[in-house]
BAZA-175075 format. One record per residue: z, y negated, x negated of N, C-alpha, C, O, CB in turn. Coordinates in Angstrom, 1 decimal, always signed. Glycine has a CB too. Layout:
BEGIN
      n_Z      n_Y      n_X     ca_Z     ca_Y     ca_X      c_Z      c_Y      c_X      o_Z      o_Y      o_X     cb_Z     cb_Y     cb_X
        Z        Y        X        Z        Y        X        Z        Y        X        Z        Y        X        Z        Y        X
...
***
This chain:
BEGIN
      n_Z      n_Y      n_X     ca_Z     ca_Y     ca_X      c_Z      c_Y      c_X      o_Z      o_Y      o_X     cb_Z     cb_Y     cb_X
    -15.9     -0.1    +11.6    -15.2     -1.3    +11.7    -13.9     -1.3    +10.8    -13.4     -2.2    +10.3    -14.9     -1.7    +13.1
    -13.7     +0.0    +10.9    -11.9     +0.4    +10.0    -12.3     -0.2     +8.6    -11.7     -1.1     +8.1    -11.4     +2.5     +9.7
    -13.3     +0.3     +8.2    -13.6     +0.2     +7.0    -14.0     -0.9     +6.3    -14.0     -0.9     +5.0    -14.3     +0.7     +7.0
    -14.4     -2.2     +7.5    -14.7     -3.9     +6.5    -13.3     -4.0     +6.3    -12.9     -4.2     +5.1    -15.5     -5.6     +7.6
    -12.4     -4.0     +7.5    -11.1     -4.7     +7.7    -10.2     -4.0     +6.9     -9.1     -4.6     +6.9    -10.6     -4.8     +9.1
    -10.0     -2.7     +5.9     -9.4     -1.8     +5.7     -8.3     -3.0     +4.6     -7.1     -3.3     +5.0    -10.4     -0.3     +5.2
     -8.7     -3.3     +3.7     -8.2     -4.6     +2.8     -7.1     -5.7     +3.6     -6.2     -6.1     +3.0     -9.6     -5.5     +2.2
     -7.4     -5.9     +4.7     -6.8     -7.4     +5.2     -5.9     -6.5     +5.7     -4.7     -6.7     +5.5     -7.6     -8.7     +6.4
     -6.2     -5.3     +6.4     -5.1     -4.5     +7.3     -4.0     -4.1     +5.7     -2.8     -4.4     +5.9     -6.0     -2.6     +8.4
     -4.3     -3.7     +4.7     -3.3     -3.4     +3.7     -2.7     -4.8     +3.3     -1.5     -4.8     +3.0     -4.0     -2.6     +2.6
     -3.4     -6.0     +3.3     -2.7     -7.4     +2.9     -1.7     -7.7     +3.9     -0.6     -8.0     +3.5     -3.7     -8.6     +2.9
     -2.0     -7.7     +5.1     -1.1     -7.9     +6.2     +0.2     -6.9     +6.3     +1.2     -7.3     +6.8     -2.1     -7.6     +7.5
     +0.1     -5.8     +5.9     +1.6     -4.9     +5.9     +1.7     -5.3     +4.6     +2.8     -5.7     +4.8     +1.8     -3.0     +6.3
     +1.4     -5.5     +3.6     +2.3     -5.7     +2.5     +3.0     -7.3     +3.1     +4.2     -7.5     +3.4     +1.3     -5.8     +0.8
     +2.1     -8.2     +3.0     +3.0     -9.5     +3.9     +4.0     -9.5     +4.4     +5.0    -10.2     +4.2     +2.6    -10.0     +5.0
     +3.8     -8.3     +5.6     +5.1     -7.9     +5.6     +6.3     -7.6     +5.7     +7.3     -8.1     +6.2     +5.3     -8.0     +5.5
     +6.0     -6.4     +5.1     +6.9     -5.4     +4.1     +7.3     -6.5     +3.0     +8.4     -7.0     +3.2     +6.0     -3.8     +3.4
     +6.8     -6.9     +2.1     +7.4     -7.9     +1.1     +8.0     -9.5     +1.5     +8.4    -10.3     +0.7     +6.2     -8.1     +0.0
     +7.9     -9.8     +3.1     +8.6    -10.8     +3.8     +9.9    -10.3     +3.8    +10.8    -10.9     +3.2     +8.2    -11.0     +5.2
    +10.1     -8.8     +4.7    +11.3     -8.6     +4.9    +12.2     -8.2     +3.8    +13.4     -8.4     +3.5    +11.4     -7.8     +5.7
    +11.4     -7.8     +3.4    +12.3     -7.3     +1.5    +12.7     -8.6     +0.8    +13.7     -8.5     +0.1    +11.0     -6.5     +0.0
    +12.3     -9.4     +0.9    +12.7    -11.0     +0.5    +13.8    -11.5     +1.4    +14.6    -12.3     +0.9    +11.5    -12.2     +0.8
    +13.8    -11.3     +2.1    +15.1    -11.8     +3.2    +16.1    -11.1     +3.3    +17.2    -11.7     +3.2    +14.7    -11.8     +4.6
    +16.0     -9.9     +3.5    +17.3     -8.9     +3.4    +17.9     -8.8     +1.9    +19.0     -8.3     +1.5    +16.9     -7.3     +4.1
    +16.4     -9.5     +0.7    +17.6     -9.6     -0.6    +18.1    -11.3     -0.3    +19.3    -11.3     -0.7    +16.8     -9.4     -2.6
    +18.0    -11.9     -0.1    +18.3    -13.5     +0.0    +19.4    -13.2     +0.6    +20.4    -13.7     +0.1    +17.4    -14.6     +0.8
    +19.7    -12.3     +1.9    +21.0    -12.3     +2.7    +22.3    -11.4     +2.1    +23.4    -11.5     +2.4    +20.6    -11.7     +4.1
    +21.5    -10.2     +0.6    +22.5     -9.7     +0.1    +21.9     -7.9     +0.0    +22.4     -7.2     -0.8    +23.9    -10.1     +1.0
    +21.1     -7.5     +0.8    +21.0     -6.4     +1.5    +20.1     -5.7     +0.6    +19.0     -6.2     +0.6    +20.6     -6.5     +2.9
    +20.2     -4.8     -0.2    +18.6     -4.2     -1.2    +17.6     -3.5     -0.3    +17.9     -2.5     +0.4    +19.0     -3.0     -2.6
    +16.6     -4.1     -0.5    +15.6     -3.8     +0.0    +14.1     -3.3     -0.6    +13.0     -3.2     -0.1    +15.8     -4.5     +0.6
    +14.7     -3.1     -2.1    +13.8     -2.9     -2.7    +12.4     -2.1     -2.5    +11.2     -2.4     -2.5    +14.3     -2.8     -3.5
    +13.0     -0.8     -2.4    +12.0     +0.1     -2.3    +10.8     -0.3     -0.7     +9.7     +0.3     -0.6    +12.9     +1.7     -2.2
    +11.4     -1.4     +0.3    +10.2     -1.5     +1.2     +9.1     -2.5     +0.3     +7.9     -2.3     +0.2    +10.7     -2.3     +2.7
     +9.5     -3.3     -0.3     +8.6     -4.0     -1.4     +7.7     -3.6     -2.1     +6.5     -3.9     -2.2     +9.1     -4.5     -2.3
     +8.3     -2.8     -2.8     +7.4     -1.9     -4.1     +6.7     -0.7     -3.0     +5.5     -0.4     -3.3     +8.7     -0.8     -5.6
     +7.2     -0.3     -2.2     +5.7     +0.6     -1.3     +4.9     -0.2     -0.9     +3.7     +0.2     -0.8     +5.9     +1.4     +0.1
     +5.3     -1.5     -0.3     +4.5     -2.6     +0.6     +3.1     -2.9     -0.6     +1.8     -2.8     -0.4     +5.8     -4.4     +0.9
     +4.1     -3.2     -1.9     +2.8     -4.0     -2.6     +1.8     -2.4     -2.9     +0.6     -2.4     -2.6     +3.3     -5.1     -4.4
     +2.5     -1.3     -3.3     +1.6     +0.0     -3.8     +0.5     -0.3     -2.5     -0.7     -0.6     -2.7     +2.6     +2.0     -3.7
     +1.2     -0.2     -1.2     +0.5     +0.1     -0.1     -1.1     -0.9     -0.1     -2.2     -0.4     -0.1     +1.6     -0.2     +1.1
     -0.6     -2.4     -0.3     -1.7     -3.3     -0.4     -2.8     -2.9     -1.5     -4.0     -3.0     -1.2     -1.1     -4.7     -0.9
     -2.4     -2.3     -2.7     -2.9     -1.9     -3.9     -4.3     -0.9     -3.2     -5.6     -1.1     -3.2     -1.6     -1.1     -5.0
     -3.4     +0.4     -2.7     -4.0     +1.4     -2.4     -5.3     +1.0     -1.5     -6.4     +1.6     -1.7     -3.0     +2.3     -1.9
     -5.1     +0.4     -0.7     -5.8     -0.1     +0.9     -7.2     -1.1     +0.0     -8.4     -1.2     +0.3     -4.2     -1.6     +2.3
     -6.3     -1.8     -1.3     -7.4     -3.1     -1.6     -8.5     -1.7     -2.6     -9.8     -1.8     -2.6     -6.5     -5.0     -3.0
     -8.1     -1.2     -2.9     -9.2     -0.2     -3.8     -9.8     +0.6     -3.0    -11.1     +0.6     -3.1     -8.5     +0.7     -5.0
     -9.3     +1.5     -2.2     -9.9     +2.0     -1.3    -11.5     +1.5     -0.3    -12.5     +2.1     +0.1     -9.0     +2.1     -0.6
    -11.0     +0.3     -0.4    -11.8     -0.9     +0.6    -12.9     -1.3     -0.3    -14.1     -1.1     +0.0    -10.7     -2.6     +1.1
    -12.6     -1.7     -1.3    -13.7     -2.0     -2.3    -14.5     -0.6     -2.8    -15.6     -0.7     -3.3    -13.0     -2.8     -3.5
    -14.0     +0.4     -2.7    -15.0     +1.7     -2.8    -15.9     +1.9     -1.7    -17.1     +1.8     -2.0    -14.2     +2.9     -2.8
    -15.4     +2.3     -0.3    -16.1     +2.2     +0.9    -16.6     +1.4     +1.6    -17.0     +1.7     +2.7    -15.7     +2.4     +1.4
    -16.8     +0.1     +0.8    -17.7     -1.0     +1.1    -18.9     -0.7     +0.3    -19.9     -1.4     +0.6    -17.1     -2.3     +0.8
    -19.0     +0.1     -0.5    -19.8     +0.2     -2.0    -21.3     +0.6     -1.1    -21.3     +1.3     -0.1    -19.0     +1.7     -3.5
    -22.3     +0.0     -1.5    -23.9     +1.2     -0.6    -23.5     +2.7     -1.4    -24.1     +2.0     -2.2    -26.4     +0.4     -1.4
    -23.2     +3.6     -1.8    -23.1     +5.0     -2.1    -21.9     +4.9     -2.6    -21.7     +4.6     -3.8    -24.2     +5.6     -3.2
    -20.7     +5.1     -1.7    -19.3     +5.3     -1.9    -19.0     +6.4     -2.5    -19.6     +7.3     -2.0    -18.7     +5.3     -0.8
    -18.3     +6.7     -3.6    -18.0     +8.1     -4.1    -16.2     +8.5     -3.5    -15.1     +8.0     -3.8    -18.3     +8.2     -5.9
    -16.8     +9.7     -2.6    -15.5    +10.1     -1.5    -14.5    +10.5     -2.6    -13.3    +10.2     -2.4    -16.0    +11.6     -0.2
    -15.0    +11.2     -3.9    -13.9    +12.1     -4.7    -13.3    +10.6     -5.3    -12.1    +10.7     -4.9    -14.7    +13.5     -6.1
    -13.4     +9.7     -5.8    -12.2     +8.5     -5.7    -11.6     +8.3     -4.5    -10.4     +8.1     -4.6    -12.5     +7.3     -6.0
    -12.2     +8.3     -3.3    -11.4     +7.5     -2.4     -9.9     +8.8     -2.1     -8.8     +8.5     -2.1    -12.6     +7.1     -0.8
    -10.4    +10.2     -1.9     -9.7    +11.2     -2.1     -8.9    +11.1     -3.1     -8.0    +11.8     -2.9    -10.4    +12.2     -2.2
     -8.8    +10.5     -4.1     -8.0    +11.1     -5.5     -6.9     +9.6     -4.9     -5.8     +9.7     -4.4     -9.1    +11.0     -7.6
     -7.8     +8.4     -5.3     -6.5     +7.6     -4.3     -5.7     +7.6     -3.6     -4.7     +6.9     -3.7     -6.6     +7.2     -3.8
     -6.0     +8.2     -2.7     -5.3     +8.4     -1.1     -4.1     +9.6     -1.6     -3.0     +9.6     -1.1     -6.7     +9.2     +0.4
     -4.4    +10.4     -2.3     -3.7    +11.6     -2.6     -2.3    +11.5     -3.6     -1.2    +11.8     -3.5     -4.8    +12.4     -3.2
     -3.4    +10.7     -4.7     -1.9     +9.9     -5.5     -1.0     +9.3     -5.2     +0.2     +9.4     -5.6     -2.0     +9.2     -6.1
     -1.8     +8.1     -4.3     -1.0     +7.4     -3.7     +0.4     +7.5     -2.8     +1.4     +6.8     -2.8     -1.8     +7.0     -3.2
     -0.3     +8.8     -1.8     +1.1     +9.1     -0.8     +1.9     +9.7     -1.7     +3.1     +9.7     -1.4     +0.9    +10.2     +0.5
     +1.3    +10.4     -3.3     +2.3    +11.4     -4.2     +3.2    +10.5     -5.0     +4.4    +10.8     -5.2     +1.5    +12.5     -5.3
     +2.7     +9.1     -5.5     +3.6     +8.0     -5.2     +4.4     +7.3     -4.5     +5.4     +6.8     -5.1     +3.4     +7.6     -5.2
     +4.0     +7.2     -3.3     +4.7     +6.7     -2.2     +6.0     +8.0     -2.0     +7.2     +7.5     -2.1     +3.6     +6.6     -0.9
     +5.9     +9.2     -1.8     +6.8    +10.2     -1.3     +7.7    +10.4     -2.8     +8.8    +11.0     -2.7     +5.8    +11.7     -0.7
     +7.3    +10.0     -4.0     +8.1     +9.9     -5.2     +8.8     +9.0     -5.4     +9.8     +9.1     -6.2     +7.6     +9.9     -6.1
     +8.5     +7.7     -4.4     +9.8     +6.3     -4.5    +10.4     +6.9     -3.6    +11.5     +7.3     -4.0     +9.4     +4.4     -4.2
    +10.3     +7.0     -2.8    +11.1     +7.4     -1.2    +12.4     +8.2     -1.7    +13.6     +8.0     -1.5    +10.2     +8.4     +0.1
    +11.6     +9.3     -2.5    +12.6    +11.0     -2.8    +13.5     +9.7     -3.5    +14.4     +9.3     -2.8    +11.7    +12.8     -4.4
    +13.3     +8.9     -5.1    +13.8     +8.4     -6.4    +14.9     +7.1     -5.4    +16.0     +6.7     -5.9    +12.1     +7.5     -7.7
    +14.5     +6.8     -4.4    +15.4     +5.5     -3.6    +16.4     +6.2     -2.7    +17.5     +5.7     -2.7    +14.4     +4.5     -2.6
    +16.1     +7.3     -1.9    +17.0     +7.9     -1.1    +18.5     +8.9     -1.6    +19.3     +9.3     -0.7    +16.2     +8.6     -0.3
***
C-alpha cells in the first residue's frame, strides 16, 4: 500500500515544508533550507514512486536514489547549519 501512495505522501510534506518556509519568510525569518529539502524530498519520493510502480522495478535505482538523496539532504543541513 506504501508503495501506490509513496508520491502523494512526498507531495504532502513538501506542501508542507514549502507552506511553512513561505510564511516564516513573509514574516522575516529564513527558512530556506526547510524548502529546498521539502521540494528535494517531493523530487526524491516522486521518482522513487514512479520506479516501484514499474511491473519489473529495478531495486539498484531505487537504492542509488535513496542513497544520494539522504547524501544530499545531510549536505544542505551540514552547508545551512
Amino acid at each position: 500500500m506504501i508503495k501506490k501512495y509513496l508520491g502523494i505522501v512526498g507531495f504532502l510534506l513538501a506542501l508542507i515544508g514549502l507552506t511553512i518556509s513561505v510564511l516564516y519568510e513573509f514574516y522575516g525569518t529564513d527558512m530556506e533550507p526547510l524548502g529546498e529539502i521539502s521540494f528535494f524530498v517531493w523530487i526524491t519520493t516522486m521518482t522513487i514512486s514512479s520506479e516501484i510502480n514499474k511491473e519489473k522495478p529495478k531495486k539498484w535505482w531505487v537504492y542509488t536514489i535513496s542513497i544520494l538523496s539522504l547524501a544530499a539532504i545531510i549536505a544542505m543541513l551540514f552547508v545551512y547549519s
